[in-house]
C-alpha positions as MATLAB code, in Angstrom:
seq = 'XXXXXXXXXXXXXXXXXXXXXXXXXXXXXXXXXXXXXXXXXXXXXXXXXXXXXXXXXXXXXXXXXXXXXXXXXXXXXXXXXXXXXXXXXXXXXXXXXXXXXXXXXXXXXXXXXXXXXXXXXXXXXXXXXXXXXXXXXXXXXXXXXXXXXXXXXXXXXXXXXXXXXXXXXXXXXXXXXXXXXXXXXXXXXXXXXXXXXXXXXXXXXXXXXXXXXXXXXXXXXXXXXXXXXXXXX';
ca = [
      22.835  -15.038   -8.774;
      21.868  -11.238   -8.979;
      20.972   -9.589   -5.974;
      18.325   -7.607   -8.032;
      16.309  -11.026   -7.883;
      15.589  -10.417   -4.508;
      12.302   -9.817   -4.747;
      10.143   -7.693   -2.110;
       7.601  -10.928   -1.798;
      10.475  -13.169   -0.562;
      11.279  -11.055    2.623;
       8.302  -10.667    3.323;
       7.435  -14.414    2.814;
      10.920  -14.855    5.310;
       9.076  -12.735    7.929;
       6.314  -14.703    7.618;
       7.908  -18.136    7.970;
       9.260  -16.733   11.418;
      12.911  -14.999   10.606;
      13.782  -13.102   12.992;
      16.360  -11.021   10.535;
      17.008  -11.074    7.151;
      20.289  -10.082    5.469;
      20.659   -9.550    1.629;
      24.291   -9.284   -0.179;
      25.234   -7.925   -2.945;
      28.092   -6.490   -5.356;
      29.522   -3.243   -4.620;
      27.398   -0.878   -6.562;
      28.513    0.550   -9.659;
      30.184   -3.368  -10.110;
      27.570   -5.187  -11.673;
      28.503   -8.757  -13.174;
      25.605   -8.742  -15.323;
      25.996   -5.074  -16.673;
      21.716   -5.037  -15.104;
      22.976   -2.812  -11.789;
      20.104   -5.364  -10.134;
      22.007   -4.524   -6.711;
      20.911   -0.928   -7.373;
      17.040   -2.254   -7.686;
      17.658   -4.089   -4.088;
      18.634   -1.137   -2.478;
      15.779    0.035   -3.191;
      13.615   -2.647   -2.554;
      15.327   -2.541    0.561;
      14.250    0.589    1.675;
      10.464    0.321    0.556;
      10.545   -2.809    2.468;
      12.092   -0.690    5.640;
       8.965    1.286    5.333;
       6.962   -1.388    5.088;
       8.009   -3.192    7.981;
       7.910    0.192   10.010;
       4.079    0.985    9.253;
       3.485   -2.375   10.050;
       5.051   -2.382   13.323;
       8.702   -4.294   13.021;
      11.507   -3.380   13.583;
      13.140   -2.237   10.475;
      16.796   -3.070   11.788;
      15.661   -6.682   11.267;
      16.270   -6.149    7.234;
      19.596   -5.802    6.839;
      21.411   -4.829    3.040;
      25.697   -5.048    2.072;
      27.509   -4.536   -0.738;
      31.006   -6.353   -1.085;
      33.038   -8.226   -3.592;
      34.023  -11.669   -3.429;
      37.489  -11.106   -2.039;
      36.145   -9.127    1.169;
      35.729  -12.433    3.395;
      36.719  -10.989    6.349;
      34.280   -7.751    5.622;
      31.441  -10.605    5.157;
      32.437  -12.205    8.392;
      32.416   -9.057   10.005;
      28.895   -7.555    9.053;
      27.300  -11.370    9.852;
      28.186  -10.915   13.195;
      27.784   -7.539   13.986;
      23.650   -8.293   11.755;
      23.273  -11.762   14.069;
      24.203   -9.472   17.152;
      21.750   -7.267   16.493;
      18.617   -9.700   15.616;
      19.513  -11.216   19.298;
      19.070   -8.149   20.659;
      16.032   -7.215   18.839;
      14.315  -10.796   20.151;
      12.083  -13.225   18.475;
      10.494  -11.794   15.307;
       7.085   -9.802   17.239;
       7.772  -10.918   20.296;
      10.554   -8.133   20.651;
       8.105   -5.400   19.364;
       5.181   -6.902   21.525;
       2.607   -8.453   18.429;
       1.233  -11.539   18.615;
       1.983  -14.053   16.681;
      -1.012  -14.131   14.594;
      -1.705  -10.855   14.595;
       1.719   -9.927   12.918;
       1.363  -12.802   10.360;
      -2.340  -10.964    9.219;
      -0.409   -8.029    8.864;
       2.627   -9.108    6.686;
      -0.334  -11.496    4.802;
      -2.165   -7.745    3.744;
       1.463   -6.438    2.706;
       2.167   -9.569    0.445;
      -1.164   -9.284   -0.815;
      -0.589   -5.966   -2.260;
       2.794   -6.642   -3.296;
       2.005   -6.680   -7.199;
       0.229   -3.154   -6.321;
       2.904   -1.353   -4.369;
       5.620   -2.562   -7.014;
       3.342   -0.963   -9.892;
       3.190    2.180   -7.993;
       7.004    2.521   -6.802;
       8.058    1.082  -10.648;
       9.518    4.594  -11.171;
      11.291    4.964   -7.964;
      12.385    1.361   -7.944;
      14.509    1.724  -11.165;
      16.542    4.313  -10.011;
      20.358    4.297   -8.861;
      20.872    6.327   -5.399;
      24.771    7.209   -6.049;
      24.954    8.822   -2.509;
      24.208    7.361    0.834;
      22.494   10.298    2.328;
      19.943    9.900   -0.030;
      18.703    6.268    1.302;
      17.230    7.662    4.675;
      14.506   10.088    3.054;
      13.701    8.076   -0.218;
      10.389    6.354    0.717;
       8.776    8.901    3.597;
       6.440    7.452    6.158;
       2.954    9.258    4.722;
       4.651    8.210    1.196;
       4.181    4.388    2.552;
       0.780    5.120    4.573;
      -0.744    6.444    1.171;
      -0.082    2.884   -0.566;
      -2.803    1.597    2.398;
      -5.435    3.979    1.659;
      -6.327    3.066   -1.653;
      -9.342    1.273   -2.685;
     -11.234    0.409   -6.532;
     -15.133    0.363   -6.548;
     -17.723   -0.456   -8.660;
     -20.355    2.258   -8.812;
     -23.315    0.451   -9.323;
     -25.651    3.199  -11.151;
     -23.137    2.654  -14.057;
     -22.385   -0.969  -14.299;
     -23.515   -2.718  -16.873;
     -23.050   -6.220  -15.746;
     -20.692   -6.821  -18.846;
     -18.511   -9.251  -16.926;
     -15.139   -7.870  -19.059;
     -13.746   -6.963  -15.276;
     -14.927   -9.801  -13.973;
     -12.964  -12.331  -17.065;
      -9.939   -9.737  -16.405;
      -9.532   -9.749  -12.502;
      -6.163  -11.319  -11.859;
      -7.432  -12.912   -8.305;
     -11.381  -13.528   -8.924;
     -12.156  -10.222   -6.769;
     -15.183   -9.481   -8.573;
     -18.415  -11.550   -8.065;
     -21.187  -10.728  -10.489;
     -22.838  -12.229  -13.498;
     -25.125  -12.069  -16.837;
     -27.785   -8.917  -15.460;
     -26.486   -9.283  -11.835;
     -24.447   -5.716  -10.974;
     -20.466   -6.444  -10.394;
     -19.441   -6.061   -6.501;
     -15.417   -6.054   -5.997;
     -14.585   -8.090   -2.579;
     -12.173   -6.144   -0.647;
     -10.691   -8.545    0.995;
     -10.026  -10.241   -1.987;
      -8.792   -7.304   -4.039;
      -4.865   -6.540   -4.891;
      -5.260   -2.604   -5.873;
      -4.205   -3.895   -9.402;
      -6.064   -1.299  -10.980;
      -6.750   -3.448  -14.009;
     -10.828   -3.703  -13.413;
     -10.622    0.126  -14.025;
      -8.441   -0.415  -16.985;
     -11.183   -2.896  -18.016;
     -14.225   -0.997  -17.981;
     -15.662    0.523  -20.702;
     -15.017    4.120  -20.637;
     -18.955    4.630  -22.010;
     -19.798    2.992  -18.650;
     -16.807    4.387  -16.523;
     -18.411    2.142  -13.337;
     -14.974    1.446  -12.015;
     -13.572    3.917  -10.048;
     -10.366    4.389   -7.644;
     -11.056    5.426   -4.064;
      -8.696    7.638   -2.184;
      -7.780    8.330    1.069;
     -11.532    7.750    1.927;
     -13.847    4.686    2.923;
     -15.720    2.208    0.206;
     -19.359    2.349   -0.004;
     -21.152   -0.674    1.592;
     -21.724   -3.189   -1.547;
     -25.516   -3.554   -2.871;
     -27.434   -6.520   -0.802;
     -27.749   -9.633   -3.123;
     -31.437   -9.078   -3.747;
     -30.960   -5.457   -4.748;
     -28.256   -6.321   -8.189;
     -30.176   -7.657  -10.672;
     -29.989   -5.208  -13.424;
     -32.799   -4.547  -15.334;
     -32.474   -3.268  -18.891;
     -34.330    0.285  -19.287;
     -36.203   -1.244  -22.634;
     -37.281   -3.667  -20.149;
     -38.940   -1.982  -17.479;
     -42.771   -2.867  -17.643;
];
């Protein structure tokens, strides 16, 4: 019922099902039903997922976001036609901004991977009410966006200690490891939670965030069984 429950994950999920636009209404801001100003939160989301969409390669005129009351019928009927307009103009979703099919659907799969990430890092900026219009176009910047791609976490394998608390704490099953065997984080698999290096003991401090530079190659299989100094003989 709020527009504020418009989460980022379900336009992205839209996209991904084949819409070629997707339009989101809400109540005039500053006229909240539920005293939560959610609308203000899907502005926002809004314009991360504009940025989104842009590093990605679509068209970011194929998100479209209104604020009316429910009196303003004609207003509604107005801005649906002008929005369905413009998605004919713009062409099939990818098709129109020359990806293939597939190929766009890996690249909205890596953004909804690291939705639970990006929303953790934008928290601040996603709770806050833009009173002025002006303000939207310069709110998320393009390196701003770029940055939330070039972020990695690592386990340094000097320091692990094959504890396995990341491991029972991984939110996705990211980390492969065992009793003695050294803990390897796939990347492929990995959301950019953060909560492996919340996990890690800081005596051991093995987990470590990467960034703006590329992962180490993970230890071959035969080289990560850990052997206990008072062992060694």
């Amino acid at each position: 019922m709020c527009s504020g429950r418009v989460d980022l994950s379900f336009v992205l999920r839209a996209f991904s099902n084949g819409a070629d636009g997707v339009f989101i209404g809400g109540c005039n801001l500053n006229e909240c039903n539920y005293i939560t100003h959610g609308n203000y939160h899907a502005l926002n989301m809004a314009l991360l997922c504009k940025k989104l969409m842009e590093h990605i390669g679509l068209n970011p005129e194929r998100l479209r976001i209104e604020f009316m009351s429910s009196g303003e019928g004609i207003l509604f009927a107005e801005i649906m036609n002008d929005f369905g307009r413009k998605v004919k103009e713009l062409g099939p979703l990818g098709k129109g901004e020359g990806i293939d099919r597939e190929e766009l659907k890996s690249r909205l799969a890596e953004v909804a991977r690291l939705v639970p990430y990006i929303k953790r890092e934008k928290n601040e900026k996603l709770a806050l009410r833009l009173d002025k219009e002006e303000k939207h176009d310069g709110f998320y910047t393009s390196d701003e966006v770029d940055s939330l791609f070039h972020v990695s976490y690592y386990i340094d394998p000097d320091k692990c200690q094959a504890c396995m608390i990341c491991i029972r704490k991984c939110p996705v099953e990211a980390i492969s490891g065992g009793k003695n065997r050294i803990h390897v984080i796939d990347q492929q698999k990995c959301i950019k939670c953060g909560t492996c290096l919340e996990a890690c003991p800081p005596r051991f401090g093995a987990a470590q965030k990467i960034s703006g530079d590329f992962v180490p190659p993970p230890l071959p299989e035969e080289a990560r069984s850990l052997v206990r100094k008072g062992r060694e003989k």
